[in-house]
C-alpha positions in Angstrom: 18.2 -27.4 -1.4 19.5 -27.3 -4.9 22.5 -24.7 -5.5 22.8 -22.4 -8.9 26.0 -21.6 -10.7 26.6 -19.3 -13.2 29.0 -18.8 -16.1 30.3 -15.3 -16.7 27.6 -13.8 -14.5 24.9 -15.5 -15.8 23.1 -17.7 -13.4 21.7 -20.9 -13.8 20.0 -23.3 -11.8 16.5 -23.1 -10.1 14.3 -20.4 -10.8 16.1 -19.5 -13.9 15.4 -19.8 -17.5 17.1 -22.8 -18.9 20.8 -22.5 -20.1 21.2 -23.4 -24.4 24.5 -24.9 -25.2 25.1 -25.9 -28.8 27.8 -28.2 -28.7 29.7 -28.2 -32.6 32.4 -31.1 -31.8 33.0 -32.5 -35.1 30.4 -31.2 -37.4 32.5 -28.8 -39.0 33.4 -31.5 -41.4 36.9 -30.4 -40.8 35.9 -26.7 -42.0 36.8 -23.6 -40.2 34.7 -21.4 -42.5 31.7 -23.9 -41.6 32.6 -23.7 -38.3 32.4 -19.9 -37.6 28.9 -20.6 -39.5 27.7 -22.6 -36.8 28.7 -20.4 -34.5 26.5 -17.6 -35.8 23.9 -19.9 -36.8 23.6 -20.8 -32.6 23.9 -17.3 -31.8 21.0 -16.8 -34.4 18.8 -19.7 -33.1 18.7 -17.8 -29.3 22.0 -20.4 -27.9 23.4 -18.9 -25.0 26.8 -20.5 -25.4 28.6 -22.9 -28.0 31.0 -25.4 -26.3 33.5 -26.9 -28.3 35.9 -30.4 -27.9 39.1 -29.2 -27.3 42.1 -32.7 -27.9 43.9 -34.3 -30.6 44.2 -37.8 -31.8 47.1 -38.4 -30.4 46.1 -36.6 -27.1 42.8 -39.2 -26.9 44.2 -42.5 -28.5 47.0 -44.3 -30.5 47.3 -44.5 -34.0 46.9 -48.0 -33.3 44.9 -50.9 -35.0 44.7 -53.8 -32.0 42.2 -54.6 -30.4 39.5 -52.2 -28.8 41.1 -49.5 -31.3 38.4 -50.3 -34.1 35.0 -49.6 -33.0 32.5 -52.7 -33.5 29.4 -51.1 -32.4 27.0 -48.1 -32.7 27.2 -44.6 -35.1 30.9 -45.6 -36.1 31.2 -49.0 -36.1 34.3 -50.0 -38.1 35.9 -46.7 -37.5 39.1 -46.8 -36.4 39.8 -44.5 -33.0 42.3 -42.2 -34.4 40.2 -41.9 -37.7 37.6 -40.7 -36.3 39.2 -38.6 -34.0 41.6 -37.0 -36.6 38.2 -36.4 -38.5 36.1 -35.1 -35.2 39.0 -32.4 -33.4 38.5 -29.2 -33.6 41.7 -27.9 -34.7 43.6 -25.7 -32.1 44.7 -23.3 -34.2 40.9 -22.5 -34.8 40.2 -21.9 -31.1 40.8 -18.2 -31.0 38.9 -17.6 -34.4 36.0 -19.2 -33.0 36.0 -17.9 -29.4 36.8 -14.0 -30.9 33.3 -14.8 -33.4 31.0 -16.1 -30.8 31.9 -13.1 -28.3 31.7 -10.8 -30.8 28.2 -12.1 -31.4 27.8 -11.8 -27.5 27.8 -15.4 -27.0 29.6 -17.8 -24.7 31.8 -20.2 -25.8 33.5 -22.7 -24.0 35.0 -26.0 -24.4 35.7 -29.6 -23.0 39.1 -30.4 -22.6 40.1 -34.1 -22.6 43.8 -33.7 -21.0 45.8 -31.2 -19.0 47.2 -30.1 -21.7 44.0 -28.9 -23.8 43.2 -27.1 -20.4 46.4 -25.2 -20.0 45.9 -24.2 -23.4 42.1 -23.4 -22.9 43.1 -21.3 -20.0 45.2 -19.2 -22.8 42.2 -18.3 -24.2 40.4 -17.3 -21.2 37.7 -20.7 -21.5 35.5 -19.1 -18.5 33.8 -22.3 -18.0 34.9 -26.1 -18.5 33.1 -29.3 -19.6 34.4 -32.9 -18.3 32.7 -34.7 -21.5 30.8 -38.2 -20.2 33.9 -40.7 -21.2 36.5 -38.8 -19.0 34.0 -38.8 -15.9 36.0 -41.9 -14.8 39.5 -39.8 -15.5 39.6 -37.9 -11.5 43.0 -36.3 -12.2 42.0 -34.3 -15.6 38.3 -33.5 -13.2 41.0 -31.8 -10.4 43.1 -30.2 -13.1 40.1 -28.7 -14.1 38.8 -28.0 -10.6 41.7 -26.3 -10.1 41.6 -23.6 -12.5 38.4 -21.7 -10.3 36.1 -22.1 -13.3 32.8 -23.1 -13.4 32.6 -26.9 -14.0 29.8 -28.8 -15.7 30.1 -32.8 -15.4 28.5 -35.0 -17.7 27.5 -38.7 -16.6 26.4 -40.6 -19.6 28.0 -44.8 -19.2 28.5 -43.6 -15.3 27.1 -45.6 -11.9 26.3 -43.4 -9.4 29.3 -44.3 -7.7 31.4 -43.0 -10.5 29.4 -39.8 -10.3 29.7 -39.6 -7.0 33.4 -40.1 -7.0 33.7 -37.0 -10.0 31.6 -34.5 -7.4 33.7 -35.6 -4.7 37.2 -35.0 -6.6 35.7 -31.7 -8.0 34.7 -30.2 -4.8 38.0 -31.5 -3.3 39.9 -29.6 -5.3 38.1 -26.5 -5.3 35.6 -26.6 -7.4 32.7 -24.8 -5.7 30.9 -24.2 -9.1 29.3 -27.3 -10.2 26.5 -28.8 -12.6 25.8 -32.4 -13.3 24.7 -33.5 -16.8 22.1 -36.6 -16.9 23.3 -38.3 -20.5 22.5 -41.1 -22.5 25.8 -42.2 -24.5 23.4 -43.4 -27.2 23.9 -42.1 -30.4 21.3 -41.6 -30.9 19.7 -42.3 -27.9 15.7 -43.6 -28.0 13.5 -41.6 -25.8 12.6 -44.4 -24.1 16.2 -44.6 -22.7 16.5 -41.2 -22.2 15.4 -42.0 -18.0 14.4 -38.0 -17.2 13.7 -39.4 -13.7 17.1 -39.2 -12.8 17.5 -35.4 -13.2 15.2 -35.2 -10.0 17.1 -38.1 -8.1 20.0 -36.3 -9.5 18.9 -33.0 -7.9 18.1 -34.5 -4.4 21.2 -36.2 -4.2 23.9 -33.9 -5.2 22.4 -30.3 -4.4 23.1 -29.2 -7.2 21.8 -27.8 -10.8 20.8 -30.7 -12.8 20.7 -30.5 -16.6 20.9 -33.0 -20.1 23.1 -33.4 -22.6 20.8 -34.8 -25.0 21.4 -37.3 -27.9 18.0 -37.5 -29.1 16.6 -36.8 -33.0 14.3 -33.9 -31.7 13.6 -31.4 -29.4 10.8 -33.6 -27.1 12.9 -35.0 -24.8 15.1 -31.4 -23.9 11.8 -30.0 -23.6 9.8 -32.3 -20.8 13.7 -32.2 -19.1 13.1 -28.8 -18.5 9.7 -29.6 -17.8 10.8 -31.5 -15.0 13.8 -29.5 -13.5 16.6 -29.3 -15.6 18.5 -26.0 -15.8 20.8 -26.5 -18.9 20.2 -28.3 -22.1 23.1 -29.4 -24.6 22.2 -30.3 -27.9 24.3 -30.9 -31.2 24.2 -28.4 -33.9 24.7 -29.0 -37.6 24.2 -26.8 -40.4 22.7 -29.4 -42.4 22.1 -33.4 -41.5 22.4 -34.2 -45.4 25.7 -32.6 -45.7 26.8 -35.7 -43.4 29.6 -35.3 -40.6 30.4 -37.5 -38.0 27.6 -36.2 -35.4 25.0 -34.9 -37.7 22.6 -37.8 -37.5 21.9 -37.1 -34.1 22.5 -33.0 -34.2 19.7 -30.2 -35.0 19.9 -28.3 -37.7 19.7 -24.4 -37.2 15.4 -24.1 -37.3 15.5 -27.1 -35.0 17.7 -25.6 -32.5 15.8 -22.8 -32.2 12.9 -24.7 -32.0 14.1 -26.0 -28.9 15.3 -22.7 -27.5 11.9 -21.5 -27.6 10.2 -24.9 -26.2 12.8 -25.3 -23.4 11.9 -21.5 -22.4 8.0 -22.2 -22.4 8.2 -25.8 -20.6 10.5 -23.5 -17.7 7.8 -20.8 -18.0 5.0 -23.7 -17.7 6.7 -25.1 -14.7 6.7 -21.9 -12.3 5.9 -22.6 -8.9 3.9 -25.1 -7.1 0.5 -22.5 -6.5 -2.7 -22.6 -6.0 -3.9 -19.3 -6.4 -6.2 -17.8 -8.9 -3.9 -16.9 -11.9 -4.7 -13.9 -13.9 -6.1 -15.9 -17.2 -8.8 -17.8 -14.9 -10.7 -14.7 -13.8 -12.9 -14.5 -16.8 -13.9 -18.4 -15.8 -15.0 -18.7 -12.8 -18.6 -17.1 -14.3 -18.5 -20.9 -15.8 -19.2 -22.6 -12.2 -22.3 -23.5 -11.2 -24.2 -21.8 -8.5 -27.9 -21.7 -7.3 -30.7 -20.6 -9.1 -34.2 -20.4 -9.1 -35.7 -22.6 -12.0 -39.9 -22.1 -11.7 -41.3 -19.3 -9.9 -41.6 -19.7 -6.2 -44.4 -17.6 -4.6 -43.8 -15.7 -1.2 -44.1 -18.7 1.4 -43.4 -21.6 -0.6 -40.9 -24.0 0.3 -37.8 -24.3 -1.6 -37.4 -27.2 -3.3 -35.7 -29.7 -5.9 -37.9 -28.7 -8.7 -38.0 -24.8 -8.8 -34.0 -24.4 -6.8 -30.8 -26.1 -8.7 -27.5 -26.0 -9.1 -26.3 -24.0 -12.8 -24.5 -22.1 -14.6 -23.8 -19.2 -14.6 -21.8 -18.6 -11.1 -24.1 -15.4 -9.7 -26.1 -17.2 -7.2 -25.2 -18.6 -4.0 -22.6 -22.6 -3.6 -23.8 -24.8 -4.8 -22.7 -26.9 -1.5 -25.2 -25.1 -0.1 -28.1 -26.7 -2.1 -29.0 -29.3 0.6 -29.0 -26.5 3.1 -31.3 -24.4 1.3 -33.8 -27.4 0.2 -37.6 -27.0 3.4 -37.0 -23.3 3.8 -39.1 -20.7 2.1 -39.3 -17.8 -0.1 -39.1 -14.7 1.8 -40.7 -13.0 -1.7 -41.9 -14.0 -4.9 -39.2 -15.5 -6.9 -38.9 -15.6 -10.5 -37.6 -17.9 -12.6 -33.9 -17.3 -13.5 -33.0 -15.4 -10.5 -29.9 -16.4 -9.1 -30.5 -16.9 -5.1 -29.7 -15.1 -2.3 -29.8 -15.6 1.0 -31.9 -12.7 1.7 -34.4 -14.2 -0.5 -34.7 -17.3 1.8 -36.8 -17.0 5.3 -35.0 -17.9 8.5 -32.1 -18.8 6.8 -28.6 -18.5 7.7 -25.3 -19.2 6.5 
C-alpha cells in the first residue's frame, strides 16, 4: 500500500489532489526583484509551494578549467561549471526575502540544499521540507544530513539505476527519515516526451510504498498532466517570467499562463482518475433512456404470436431487455398491441421471467 506525506500539514499522496511546486533555480537572471516576481507570479498561477536551489559555486564545483569542468553536451554545452553556477545560485542573502514573500502570499517555499552546509543554513530559516535534487541522489551522506533534520524529504531520481534509488530510500529511512516522496525525472533538458517513461511512476509506487511524483523537464504541460493521470501525487515544473527574456533554465521552464495551465490540468486529470467504479455516476442517469429495449413494431392482435417482424429491439429504453428478445419470440399477445408500445410482460400470455 502506497504511504502519503505531507508538508506543513498538507497531505499528499493517494487520494489527494496533486501537489504544484514551481521550482525558480536560476531564472532570476541573477535578480532579486525578478525573483520575488516569480514568487507571486506562482502563487498567482494556483502553485502550492516554490522550491528554490540553495549552494554556491564554490560549494558545487571548482573554479577550475580541466577536464569534465567545461560542459561538452546538452542546454550548456561550453559552459564552464562554476560559470554557470555563479550565474544559476540563488544568492543566500536573498533566502529570507523570498521565504518572508511566498508565506506572506500563503505559499510554501522550500529549497534543495546541495551540502550540509546549505542545510544548516536552510534549517535557520525554518525550510519545513527538503529536496535531494537528481545529481546528489548518489551523495548518501548529504541524503542522511537531511534525513536527520525530521523534515519531510522528497528524492528526485533523474540519471539514477534503481539500485542507486534504492540505496537513497534506504539511507533516508535509516536515518530517520519517515517522510518520504520519490521523484521520477528525466535529466533531459529538455526532455522529449517520448523519454519521459510515465510507466515508472507506477513500478515506482509498487516498489517503494510510497508517494510517487515528476519533476518534469518537458516544453508543456502534457506530460505533468497524463503523470497525474496515472498516479503521481506531486508535480515540479520550472517557472520563468518570460522564455524570451532568456536565463539559464527558461527554455525548458513555463511561463506564468502556462503554469497555471497546468495547475488546472493536473487537478482535472486527479479529478478524472477517481476510483476504480462501476456504478451509475450521477451525469449517466439522463442516458440510460438511450439503450435499446423491446418494442412492438406492427400491431399484434390478441392471440398472435410474437414475432421478428412486429417485436424488436429499439430505442428508447421503456420496454422490457432486450436479452430477452429470444425468450419472448412463439408466445402470444395477451391483448391487442399497438404499434409503438414498448412491451411488457403482462402483455405476453404464459410468459414468465
Amino acid at each position: 500500500m502506497v504511504s502519503s506525506f505531507s508538508i506543513s500539514g498538507r497531505p499528499i499522496g493517494p487520494g489527494h489532489a496533486p501537489y504544484v511546486v514551481a521550482e525558480l533555480s536560476g531564472n532570476h537572471n541573477g535578480e532579486l526583484a525578478r525573483a520575488l516576481r516569480l514568487v507571486e507570479a506562482a502563487s498567482e498561477a494556483g502553485a502550492d509551494a516554490v522550491k528554490l536551489q540553495t549552494y554556491r559555486a564554490d560549494t558545487i564545483t571548482l573554479d577550475y578549467d580541466g577536464p569534465g569542468f567545461v560542459l561538452q553536451a546538452g542546454a550548456w554545452a561550453g559552459r564552464r561549471l562554476y560559470e554557470l553556477y555563479e550565474e544559476a545560485h540563488t544568492p543566500w542573502e536573498w533566502h529570507e526575502p523570498l521565504f518572508e514573500r511566498a508565506r506572506s502570499l500563503g505559499m510554501e517555499i522550500f529549497s534543495a540544499p546541495f551540502d550540509a552546509s546549505a542545510v544548516d543554513f536552510l534549517e535557520g530559516l525554518d525550510c519545513p521540507a527538503y529536496k535531494i535534487a537528481s545529481p546528489e541522489i548518489v551523495d548518501l551522506p548529504l541524503i542522511e544530513r537531511v534525513a536527520r533534520t525530521g523534515k519531510p524529504m522528497i528524492l528526485s531520481t533523474g540519471m539514477a539505476s534503481l539500485v542507486e534509488i534504492e540505496e537513497a530510500v534506504a539511507a533516508a529511512r535509516g536515518a530517520g527519515a519517515s517522510e518520504l516522496c520519490v521523484l521520477h525525472c528525466i535529466s533531459g533538458y529538455p526532455t522529449p516526451p517520448e523519454e519521459a517513461g510515465l510507466a515508472t511512476i507506477n513500478d515506482m509506487a509498487q516498489r517503494f510504498g510510497l508517494p510517487i511524483g515528476l519533476s518534469d523537464h518537458s516544453m508543456d504541460t502534457l506530460v505533468a498532466t497524463v503523470a497525474v493521470g496515472l498516479g503521481a501525487s506531486l508535480v515540479e515544473k520550472h517557472l520563468t517570467w518570460s522564455r524570451d527574456e532568456g536565463g539559464v533554465d527558461s527554455v525548458f521552464s513555463l511561463e506564468p499562463a502556462e503554469f497555471r495551465r497546468l495547475v488546472v490540468d493536473v487537478a482535472t486529470a486527479h479529478r478524472a482518475l477517481g476510483e476504480a467504479s462501476y456504478a451509475l455516476t450521477e451525469s449517466e442517469q439522463a442516458s440510460l433512456a438511450s439503450r435499446r429495449s423491446l418494442y412492438v413494431v406492427s400491431d399484434v392482435k390478441r392471440g398472435e404470436s410474437l414475432t421478428a417482424t412486429n417485436i424488436r429491439s429499439i430505442r428508447p429504453n421503456l420496454g422490457m431487455a432486450p436479452k430477452l428478445l429470444p425468450a419472448v419470440l412463439g408466445y402470444r399477445a395477451a391483448r391487442d398491441l399497438k404499434r409503438g408500445e414498448p412491451l411488457a410482460i403482462d402483455m405476453i400470455d404464459g410468459f414468465e421471467d
